[in-house]
PDB file of the backbone (N, CA, C, O) and the ligand in Angstrom, with CONECT records:
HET     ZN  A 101       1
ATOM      1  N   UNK A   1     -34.385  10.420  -9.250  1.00  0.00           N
ATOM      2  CA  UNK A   1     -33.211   9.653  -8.855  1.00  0.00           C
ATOM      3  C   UNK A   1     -32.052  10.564  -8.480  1.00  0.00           C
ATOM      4  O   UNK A   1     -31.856  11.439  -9.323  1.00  0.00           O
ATOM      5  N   UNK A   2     -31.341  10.582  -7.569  1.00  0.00           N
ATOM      6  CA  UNK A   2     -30.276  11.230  -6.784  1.00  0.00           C
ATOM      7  C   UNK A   2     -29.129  10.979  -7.348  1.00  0.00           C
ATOM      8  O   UNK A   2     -29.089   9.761  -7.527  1.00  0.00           O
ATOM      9  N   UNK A   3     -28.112  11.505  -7.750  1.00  0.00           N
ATOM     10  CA  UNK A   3     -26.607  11.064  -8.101  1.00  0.00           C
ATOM     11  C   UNK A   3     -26.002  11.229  -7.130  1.00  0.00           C
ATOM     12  O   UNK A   3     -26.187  12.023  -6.208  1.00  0.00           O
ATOM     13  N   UNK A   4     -24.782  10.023  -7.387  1.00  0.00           N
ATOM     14  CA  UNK A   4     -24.102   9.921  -6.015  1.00  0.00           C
ATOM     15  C   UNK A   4     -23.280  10.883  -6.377  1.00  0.00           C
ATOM     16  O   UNK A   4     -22.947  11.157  -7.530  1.00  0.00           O
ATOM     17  N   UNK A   5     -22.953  11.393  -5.408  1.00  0.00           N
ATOM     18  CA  UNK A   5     -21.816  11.845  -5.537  1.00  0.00           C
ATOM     19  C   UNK A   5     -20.219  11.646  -4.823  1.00  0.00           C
ATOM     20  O   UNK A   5     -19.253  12.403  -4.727  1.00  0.00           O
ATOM     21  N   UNK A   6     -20.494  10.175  -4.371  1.00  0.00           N
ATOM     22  CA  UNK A   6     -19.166   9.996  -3.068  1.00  0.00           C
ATOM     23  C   UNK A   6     -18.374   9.329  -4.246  1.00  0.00           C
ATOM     24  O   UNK A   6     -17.157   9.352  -4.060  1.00  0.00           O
ATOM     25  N   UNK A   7     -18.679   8.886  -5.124  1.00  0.00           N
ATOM     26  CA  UNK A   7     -17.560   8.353  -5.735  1.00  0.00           C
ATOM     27  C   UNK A   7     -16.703   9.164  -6.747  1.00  0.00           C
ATOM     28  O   UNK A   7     -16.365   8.709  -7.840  1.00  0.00           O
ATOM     29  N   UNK A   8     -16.380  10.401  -6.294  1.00  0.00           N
ATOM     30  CA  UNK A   8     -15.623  10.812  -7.101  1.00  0.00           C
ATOM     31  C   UNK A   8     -14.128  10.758  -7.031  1.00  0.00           C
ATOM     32  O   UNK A   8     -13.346  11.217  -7.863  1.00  0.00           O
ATOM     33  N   UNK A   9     -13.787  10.005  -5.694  1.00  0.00           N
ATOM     34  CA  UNK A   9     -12.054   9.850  -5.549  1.00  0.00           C
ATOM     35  C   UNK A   9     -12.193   8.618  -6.509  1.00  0.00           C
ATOM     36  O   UNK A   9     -13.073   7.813  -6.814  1.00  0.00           O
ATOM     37  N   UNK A  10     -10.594   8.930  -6.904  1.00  0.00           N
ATOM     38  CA  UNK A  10     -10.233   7.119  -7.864  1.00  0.00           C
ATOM     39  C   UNK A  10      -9.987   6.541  -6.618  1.00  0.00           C
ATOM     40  O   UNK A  10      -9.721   6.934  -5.482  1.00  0.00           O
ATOM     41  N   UNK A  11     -10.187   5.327  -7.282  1.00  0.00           N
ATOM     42  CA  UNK A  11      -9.586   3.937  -6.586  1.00  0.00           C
ATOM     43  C   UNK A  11      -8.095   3.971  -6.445  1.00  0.00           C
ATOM     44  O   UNK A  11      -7.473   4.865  -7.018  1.00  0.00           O
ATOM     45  N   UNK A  12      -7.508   3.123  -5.770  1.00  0.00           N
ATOM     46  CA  UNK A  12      -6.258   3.186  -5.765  1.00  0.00           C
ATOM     47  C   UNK A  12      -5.934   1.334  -6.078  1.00  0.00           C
ATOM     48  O   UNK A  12      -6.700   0.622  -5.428  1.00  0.00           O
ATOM     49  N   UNK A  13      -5.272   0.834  -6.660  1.00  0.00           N
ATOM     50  CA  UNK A  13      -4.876  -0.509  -6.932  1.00  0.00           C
ATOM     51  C   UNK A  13      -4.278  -1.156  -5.625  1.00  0.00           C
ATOM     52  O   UNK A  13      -3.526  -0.544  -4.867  1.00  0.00           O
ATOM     53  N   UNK A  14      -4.615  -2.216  -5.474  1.00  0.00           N
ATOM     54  CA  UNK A  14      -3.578  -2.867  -4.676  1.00  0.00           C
ATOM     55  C   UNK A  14      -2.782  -3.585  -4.735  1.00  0.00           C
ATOM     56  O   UNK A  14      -3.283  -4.709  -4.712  1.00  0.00           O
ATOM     57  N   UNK A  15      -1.383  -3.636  -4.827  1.00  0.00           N
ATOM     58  CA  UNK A  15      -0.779  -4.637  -5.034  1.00  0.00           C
ATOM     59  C   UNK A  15      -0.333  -5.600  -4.798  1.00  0.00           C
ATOM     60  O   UNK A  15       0.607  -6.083  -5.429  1.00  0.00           O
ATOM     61  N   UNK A  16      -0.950  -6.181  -3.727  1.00  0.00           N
ATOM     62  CA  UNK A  16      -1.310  -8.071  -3.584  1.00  0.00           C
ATOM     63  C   UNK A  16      -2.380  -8.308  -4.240  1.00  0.00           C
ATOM     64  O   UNK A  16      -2.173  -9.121  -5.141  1.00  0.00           O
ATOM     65  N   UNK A  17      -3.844  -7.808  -4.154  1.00  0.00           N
ATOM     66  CA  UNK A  17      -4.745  -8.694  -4.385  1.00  0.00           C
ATOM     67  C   UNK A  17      -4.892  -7.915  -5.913  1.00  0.00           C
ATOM     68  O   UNK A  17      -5.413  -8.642  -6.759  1.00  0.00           O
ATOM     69  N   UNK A  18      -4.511  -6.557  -6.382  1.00  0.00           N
ATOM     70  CA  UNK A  18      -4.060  -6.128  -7.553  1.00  0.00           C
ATOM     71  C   UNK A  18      -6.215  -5.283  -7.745  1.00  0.00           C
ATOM     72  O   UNK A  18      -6.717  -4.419  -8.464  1.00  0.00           O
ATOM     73  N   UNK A  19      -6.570  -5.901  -7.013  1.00  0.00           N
ATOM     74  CA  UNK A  19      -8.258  -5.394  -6.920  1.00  0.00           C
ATOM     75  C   UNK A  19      -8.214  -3.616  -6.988  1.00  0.00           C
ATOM     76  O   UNK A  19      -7.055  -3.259  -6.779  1.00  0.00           O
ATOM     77  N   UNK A  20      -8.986  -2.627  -7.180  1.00  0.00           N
ATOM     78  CA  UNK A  20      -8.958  -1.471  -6.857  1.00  0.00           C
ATOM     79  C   UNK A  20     -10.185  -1.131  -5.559  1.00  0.00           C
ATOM     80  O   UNK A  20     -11.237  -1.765  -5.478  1.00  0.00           O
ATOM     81  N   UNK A  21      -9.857  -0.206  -4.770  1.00  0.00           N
ATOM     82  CA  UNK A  21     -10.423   0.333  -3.873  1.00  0.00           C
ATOM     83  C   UNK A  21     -10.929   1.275  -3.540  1.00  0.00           C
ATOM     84  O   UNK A  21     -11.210   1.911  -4.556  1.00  0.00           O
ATOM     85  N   UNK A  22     -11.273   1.846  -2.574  1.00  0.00           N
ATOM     86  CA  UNK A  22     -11.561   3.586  -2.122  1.00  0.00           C
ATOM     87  C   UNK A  22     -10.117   3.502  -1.583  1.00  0.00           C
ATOM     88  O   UNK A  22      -9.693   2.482  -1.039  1.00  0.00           O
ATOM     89  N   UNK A  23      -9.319   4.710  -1.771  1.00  0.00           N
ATOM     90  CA  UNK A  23      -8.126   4.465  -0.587  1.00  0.00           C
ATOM     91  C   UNK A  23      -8.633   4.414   0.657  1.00  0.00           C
ATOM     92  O   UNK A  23      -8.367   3.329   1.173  1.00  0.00           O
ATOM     93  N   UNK A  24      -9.352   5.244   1.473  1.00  0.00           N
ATOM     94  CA  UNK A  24      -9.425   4.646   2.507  1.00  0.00           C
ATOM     95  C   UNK A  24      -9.247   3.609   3.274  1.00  0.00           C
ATOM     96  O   UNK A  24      -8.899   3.473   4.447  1.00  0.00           O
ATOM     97  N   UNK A  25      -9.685   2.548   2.018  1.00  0.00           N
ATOM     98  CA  UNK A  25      -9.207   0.899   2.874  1.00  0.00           C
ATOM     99  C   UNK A  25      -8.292   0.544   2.600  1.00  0.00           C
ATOM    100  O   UNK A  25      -7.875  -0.558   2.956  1.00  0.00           O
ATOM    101  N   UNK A  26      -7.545   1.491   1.748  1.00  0.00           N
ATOM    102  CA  UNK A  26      -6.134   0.748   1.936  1.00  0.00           C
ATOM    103  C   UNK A  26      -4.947   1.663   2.788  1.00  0.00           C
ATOM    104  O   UNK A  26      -5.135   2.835   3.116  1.00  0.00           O
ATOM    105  N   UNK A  27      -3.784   0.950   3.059  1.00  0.00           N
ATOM    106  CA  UNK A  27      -2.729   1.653   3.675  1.00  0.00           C
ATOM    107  C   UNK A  27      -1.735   1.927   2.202  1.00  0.00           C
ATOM    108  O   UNK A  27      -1.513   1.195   1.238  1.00  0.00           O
ATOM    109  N   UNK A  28      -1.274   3.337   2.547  1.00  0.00           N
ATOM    110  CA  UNK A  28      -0.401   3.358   1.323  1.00  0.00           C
ATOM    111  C   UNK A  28       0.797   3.857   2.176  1.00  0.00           C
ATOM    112  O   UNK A  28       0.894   4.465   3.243  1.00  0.00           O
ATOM    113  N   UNK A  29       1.550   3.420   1.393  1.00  0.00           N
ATOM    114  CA  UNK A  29       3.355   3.196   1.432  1.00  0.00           C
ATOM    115  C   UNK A  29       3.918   3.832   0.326  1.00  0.00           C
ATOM    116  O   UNK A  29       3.546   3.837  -0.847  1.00  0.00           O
ATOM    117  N   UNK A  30       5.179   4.539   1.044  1.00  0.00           N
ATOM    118  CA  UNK A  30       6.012   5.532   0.150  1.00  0.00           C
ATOM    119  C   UNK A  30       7.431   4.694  -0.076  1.00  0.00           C
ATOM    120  O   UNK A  30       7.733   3.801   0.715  1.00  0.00           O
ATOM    121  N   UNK A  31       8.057   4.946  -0.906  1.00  0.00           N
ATOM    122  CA  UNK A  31       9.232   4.670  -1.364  1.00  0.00           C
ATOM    123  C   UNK A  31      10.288   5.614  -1.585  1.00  0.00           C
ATOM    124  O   UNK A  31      10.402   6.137  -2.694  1.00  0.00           O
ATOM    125  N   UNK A  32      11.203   5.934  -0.492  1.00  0.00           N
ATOM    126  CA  UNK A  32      11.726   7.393  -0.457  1.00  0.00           C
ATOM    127  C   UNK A  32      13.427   7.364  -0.991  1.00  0.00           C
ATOM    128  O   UNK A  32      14.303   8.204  -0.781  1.00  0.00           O
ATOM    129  N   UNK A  33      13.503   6.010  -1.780  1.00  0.00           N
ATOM    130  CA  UNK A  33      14.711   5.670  -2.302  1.00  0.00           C
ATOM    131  C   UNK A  33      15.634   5.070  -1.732  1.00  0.00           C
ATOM    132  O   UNK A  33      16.639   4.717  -2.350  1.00  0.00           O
ATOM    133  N   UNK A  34      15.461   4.848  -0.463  1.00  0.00           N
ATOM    134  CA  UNK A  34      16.258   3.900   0.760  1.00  0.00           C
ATOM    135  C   UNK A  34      15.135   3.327   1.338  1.00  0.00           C
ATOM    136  O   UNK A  34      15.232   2.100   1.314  1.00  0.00           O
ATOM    137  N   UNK A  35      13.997   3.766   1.903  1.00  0.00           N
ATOM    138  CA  UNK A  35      13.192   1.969   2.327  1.00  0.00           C
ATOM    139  C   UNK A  35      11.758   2.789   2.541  1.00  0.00           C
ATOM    140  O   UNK A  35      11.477   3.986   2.600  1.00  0.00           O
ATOM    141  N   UNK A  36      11.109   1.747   2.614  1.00  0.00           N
ATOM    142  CA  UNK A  36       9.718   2.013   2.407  1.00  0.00           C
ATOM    143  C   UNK A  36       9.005   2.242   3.851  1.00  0.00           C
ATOM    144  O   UNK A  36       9.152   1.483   4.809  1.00  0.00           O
ATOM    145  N   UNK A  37       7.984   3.750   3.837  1.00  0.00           N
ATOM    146  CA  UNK A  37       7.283   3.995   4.459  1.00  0.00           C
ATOM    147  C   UNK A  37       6.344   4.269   4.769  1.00  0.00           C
ATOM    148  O   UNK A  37       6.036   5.299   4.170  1.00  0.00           O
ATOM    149  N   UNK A  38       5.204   3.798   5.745  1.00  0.00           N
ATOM    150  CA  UNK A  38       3.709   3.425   5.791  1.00  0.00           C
ATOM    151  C   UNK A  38       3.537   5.368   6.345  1.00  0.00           C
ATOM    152  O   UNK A  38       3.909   6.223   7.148  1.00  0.00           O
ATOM    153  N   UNK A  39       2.656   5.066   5.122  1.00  0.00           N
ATOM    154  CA  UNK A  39       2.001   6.620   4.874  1.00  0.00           C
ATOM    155  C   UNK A  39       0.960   7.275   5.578  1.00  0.00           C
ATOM    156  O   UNK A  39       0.261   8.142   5.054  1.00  0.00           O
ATOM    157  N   UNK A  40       0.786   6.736   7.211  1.00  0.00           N
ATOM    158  CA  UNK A  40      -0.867   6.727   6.823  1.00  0.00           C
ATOM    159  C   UNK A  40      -1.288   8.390   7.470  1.00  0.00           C
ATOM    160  O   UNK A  40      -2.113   8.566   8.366  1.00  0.00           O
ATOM    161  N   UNK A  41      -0.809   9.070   7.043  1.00  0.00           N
ATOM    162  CA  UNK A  41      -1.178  10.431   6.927  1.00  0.00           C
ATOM    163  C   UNK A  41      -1.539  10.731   5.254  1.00  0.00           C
ATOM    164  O   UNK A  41      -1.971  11.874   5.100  1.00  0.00           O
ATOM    165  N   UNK A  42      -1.472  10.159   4.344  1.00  0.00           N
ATOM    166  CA  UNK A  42      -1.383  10.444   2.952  1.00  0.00           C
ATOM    167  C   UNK A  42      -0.537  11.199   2.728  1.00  0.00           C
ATOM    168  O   UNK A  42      -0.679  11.421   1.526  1.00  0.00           O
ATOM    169  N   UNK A  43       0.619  12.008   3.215  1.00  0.00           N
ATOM    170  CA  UNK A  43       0.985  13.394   3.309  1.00  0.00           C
ATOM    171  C   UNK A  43       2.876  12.629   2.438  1.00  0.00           C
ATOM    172  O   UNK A  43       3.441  13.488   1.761  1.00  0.00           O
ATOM    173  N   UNK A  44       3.354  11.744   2.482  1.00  0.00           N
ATOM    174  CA  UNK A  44       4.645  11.588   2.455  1.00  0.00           C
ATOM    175  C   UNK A  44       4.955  12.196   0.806  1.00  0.00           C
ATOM    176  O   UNK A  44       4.068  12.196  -0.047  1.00  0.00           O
ATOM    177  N   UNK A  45       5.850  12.517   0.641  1.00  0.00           N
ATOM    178  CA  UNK A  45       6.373  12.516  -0.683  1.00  0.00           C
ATOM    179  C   UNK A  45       7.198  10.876  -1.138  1.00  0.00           C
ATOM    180  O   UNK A  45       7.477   9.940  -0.389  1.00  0.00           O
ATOM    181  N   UNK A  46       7.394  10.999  -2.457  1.00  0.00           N
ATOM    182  CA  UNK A  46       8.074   9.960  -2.720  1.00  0.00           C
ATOM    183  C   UNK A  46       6.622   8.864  -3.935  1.00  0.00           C
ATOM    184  O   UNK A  46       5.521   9.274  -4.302  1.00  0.00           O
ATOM    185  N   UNK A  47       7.092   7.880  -4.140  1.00  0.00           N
ATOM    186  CA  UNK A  47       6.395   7.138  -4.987  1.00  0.00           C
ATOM    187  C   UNK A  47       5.423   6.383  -4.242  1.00  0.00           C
ATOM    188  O   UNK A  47       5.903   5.381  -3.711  1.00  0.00           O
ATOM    189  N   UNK A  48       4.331   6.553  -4.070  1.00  0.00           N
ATOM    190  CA  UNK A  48       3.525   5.933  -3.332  1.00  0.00           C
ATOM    191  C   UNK A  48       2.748   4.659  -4.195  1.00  0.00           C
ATOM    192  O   UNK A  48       2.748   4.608  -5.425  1.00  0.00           O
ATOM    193  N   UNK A  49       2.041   3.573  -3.246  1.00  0.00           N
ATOM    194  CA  UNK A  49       1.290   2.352  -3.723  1.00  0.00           C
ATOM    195  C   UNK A  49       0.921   2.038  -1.988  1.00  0.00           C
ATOM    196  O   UNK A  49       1.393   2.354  -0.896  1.00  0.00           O
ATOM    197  N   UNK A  50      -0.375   1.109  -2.595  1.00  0.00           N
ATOM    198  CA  UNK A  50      -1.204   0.762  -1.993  1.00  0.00           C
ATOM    199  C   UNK A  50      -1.377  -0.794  -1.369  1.00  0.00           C
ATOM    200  O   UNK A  50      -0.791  -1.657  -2.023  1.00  0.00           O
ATOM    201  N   UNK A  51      -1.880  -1.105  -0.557  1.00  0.00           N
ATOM    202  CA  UNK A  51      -2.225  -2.375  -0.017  1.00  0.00           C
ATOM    203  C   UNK A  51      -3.033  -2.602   1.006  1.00  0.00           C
ATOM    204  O   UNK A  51      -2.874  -2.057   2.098  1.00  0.00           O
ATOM    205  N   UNK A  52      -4.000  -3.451   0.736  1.00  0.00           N
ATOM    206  CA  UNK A  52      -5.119  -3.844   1.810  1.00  0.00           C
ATOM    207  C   UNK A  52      -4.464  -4.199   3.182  1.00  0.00           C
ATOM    208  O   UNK A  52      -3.359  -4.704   3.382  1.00  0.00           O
ATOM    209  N   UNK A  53      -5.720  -3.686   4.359  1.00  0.00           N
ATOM    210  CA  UNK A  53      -5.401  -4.263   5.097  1.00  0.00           C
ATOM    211  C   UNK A  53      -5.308  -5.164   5.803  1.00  0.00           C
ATOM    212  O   UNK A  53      -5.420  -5.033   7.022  1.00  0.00           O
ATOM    213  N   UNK A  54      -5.092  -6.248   5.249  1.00  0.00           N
ATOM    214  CA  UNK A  54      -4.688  -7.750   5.735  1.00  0.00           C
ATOM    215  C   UNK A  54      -3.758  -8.680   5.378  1.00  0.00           C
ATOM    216  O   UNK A  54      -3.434  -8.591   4.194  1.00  0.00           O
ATOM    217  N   UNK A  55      -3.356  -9.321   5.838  1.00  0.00           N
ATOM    218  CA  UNK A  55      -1.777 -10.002   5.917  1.00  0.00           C
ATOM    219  C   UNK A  55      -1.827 -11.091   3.990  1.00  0.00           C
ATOM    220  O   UNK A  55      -0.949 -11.601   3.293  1.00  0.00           O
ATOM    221  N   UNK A  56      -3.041 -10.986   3.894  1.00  0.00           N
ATOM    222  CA  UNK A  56      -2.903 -12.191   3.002  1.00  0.00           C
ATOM    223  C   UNK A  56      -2.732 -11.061   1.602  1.00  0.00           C
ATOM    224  O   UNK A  56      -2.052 -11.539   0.694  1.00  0.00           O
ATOM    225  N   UNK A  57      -3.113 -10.064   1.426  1.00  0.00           N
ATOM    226  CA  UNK A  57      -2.469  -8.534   0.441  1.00  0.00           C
ATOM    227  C   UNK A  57      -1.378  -8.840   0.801  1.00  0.00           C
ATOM    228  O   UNK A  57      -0.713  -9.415  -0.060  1.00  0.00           O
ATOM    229  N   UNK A  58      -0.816  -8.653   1.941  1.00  0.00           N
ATOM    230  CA  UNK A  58       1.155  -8.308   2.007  1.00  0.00           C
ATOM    231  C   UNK A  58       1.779  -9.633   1.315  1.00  0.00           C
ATOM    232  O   UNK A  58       2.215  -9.648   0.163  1.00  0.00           O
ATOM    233  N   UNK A  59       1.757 -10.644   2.114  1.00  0.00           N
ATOM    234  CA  UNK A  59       1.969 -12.074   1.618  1.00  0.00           C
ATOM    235  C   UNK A  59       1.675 -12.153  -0.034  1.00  0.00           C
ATOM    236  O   UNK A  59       2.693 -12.320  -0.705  1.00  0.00           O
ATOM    237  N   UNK A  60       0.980 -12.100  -0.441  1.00  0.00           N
ATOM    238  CA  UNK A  60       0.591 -11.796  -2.342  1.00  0.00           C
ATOM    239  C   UNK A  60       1.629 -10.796  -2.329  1.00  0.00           C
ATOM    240  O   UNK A  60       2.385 -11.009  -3.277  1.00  0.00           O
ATOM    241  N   UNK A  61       1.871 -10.111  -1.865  1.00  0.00           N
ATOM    242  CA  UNK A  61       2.574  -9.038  -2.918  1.00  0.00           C
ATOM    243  C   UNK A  61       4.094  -9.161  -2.422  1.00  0.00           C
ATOM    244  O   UNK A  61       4.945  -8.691  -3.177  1.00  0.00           O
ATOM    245  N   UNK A  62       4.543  -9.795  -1.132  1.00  0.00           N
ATOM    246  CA  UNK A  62       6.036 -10.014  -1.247  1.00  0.00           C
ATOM    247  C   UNK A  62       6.424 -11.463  -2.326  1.00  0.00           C
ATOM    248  O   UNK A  62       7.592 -11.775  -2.558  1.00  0.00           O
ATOM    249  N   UNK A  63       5.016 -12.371  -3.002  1.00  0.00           N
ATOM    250  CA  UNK A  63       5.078 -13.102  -3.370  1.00  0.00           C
ATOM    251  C   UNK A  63       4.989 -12.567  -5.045  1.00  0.00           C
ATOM    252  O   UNK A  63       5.648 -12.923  -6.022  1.00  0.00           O
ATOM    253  N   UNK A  64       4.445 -12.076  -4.976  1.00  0.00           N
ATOM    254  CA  UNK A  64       4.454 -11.673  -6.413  1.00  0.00           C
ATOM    255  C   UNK A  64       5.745 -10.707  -6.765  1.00  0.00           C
ATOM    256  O   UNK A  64       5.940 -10.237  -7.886  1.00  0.00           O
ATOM    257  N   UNK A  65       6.557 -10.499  -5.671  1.00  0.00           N
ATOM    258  CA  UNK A  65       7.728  -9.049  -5.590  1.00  0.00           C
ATOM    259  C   UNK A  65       7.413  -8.210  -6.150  1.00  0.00           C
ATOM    260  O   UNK A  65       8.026  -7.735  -7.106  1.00  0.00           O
ATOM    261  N   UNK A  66       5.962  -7.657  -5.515  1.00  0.00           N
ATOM    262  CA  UNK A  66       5.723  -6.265  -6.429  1.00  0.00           C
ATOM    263  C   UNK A  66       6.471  -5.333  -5.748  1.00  0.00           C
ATOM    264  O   UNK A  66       7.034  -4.471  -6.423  1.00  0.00           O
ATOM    265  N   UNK A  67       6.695  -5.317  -3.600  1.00  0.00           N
ATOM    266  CA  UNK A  67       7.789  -4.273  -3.423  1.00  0.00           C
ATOM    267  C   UNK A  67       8.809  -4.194  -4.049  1.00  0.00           C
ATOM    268  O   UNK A  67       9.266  -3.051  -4.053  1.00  0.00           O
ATOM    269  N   UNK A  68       9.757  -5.405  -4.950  1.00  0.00           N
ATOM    270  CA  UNK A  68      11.028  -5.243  -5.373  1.00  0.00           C
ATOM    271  C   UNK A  68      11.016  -4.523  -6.608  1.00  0.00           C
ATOM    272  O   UNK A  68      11.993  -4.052  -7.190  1.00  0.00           O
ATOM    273  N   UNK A  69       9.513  -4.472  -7.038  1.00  0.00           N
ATOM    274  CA  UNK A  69       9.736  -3.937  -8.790  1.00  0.00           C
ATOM    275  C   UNK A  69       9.111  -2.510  -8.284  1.00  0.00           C
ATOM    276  O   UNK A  69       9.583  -1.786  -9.160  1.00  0.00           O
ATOM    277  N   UNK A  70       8.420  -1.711  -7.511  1.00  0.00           N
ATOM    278  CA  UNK A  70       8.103  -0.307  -7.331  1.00  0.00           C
ATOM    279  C   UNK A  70       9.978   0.019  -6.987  1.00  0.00           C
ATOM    280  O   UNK A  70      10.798   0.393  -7.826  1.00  0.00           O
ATOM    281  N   UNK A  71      10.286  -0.323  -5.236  1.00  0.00           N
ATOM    282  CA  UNK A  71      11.910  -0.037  -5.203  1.00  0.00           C
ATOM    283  C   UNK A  71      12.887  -0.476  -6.217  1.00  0.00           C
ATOM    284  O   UNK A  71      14.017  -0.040  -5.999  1.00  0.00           O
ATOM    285  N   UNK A  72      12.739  -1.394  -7.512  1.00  0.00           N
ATOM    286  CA  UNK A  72      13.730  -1.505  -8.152  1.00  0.00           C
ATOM    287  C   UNK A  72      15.172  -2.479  -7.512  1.00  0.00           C
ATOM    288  O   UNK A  72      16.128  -2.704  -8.254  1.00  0.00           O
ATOM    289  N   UNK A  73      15.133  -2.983  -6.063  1.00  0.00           N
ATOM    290  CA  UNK A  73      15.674  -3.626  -5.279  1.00  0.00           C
ATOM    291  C   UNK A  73      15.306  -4.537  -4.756  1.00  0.00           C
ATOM    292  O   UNK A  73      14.084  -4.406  -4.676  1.00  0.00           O
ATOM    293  N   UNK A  74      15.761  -5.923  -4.084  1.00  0.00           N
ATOM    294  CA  UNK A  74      15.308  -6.603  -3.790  1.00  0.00           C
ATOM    295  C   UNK A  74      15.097  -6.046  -2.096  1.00  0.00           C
ATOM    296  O   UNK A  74      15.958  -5.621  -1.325  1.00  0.00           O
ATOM    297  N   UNK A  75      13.762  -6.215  -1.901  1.00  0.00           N
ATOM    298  CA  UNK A  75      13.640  -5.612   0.056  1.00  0.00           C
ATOM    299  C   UNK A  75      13.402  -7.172   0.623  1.00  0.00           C
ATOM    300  O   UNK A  75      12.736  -8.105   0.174  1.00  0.00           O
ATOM    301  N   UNK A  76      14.038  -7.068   1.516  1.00  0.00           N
ATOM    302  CA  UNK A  76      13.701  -8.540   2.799  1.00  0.00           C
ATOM    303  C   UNK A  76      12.071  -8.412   3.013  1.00  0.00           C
ATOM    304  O   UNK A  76      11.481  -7.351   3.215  1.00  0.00           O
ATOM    305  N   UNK A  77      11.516  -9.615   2.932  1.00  0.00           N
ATOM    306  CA  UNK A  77      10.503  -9.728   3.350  1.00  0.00           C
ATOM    307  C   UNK A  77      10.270  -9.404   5.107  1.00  0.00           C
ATOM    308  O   UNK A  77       9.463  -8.647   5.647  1.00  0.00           O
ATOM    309  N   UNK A  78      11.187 -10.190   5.633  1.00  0.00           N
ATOM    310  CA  UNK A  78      10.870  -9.754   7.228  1.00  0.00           C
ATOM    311  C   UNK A  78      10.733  -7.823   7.097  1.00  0.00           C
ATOM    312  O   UNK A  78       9.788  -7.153   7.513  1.00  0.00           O
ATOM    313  N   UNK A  79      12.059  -7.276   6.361  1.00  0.00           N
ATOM    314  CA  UNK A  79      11.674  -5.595   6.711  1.00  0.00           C
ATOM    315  C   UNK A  79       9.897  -5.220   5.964  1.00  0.00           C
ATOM    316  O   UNK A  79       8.939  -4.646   6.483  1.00  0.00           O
ATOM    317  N   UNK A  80       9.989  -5.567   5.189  1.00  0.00           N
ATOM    318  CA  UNK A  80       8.348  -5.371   4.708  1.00  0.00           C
ATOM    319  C   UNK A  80       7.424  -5.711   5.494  1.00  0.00           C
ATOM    320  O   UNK A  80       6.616  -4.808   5.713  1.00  0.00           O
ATOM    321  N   UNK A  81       7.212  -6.779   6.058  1.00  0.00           N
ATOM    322  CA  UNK A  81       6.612  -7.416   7.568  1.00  0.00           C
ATOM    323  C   UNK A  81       6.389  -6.248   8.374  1.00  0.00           C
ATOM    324  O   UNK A  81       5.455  -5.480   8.602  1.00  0.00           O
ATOM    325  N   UNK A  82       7.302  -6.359   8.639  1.00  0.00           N
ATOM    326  CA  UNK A  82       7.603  -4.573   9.970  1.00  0.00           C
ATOM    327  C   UNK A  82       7.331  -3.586   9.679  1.00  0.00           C
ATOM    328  O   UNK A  82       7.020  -2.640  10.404  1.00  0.00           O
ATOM    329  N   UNK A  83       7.407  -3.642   8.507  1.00  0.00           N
ATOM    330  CA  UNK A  83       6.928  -1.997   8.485  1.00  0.00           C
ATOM    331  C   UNK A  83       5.193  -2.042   7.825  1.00  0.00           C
ATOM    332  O   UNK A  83       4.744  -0.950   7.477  1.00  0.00           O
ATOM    333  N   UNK A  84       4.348  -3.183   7.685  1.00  0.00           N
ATOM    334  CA  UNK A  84       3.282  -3.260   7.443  1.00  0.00           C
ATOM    335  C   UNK A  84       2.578  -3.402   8.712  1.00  0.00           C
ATOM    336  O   UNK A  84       1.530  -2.766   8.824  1.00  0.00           O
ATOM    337  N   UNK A  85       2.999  -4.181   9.765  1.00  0.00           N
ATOM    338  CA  UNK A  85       2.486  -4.234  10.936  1.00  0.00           C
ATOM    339  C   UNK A  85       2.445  -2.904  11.660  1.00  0.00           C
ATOM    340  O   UNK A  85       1.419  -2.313  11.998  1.00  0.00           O
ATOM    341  N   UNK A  86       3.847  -2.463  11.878  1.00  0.00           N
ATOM    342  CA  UNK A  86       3.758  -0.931  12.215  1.00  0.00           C
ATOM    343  C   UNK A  86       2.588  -0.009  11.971  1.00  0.00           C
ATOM    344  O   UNK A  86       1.785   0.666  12.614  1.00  0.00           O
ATOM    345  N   UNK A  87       3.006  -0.434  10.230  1.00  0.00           N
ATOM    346  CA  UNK A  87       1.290   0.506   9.754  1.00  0.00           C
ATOM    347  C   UNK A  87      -0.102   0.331  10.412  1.00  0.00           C
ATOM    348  O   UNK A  87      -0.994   1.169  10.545  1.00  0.00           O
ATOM    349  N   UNK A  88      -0.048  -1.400  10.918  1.00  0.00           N
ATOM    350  CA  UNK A  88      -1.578  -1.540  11.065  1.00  0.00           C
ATOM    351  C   UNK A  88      -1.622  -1.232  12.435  1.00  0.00           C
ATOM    352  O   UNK A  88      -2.703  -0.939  12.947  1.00  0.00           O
ATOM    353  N   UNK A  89      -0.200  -1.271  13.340  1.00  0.00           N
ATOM    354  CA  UNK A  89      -0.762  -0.530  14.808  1.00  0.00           C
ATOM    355  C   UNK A  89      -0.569   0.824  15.412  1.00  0.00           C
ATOM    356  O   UNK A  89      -0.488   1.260  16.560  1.00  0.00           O
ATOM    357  N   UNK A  90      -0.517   1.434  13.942  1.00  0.00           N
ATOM    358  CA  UNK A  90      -0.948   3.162  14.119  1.00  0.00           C
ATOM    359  C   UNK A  90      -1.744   3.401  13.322  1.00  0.00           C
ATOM    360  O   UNK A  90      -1.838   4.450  12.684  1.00  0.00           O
ATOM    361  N   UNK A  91      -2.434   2.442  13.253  1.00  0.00           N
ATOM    362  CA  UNK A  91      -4.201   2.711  12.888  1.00  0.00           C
ATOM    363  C   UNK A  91      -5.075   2.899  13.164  1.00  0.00           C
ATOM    364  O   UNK A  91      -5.984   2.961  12.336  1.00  0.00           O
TER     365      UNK A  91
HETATM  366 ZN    ZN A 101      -5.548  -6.406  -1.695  1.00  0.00          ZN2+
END
């Protein structure tokens, strides 16, 4: 019997559907203390988190205000919108 060996990255959580993943499928977003930015180089500094890519993750998680409790602020849903779409069309 063969051991895998691909699973050695962690998962990363998501916070709409709160499920864990490979990151790969997810887009992660930085929090650089003034507004949040879609990471998808992995490379940003700042507090990073995760989210699937599909609208019904974002929607759960501006619903659950998990962006307001990582930023500590309340963020507009429309700016969260925008900058998730952004993410998905430099993908
Ligand atoms: Zn999800």
């Amino acid at each position: 019997m063969k051991k895998q060996t691909s699973d050695k990255k962690p998962n990363r959580r998501c916070i709409g559907c709160m499920a864990s993943f490979p990151q790969e499928t997810l887009i992660r977003f930085t929090w650089n203390g003034e507004k949040i930015l879609a990471d998808t180089s992995n490379r940003n500094e700042g507090r990073g988190f995760y989210l699937c890519k599909n609208k019904d993750c974002l929607e759960l998680a501006i619903k659950r205000k998990a962006f307001n409790r990582i930023c500590k602020r309340n963020i507009d849903a429309e700016t969260i919108r925008k900058v998730v779409e952004d993410a998905e069309q430099n993908n």
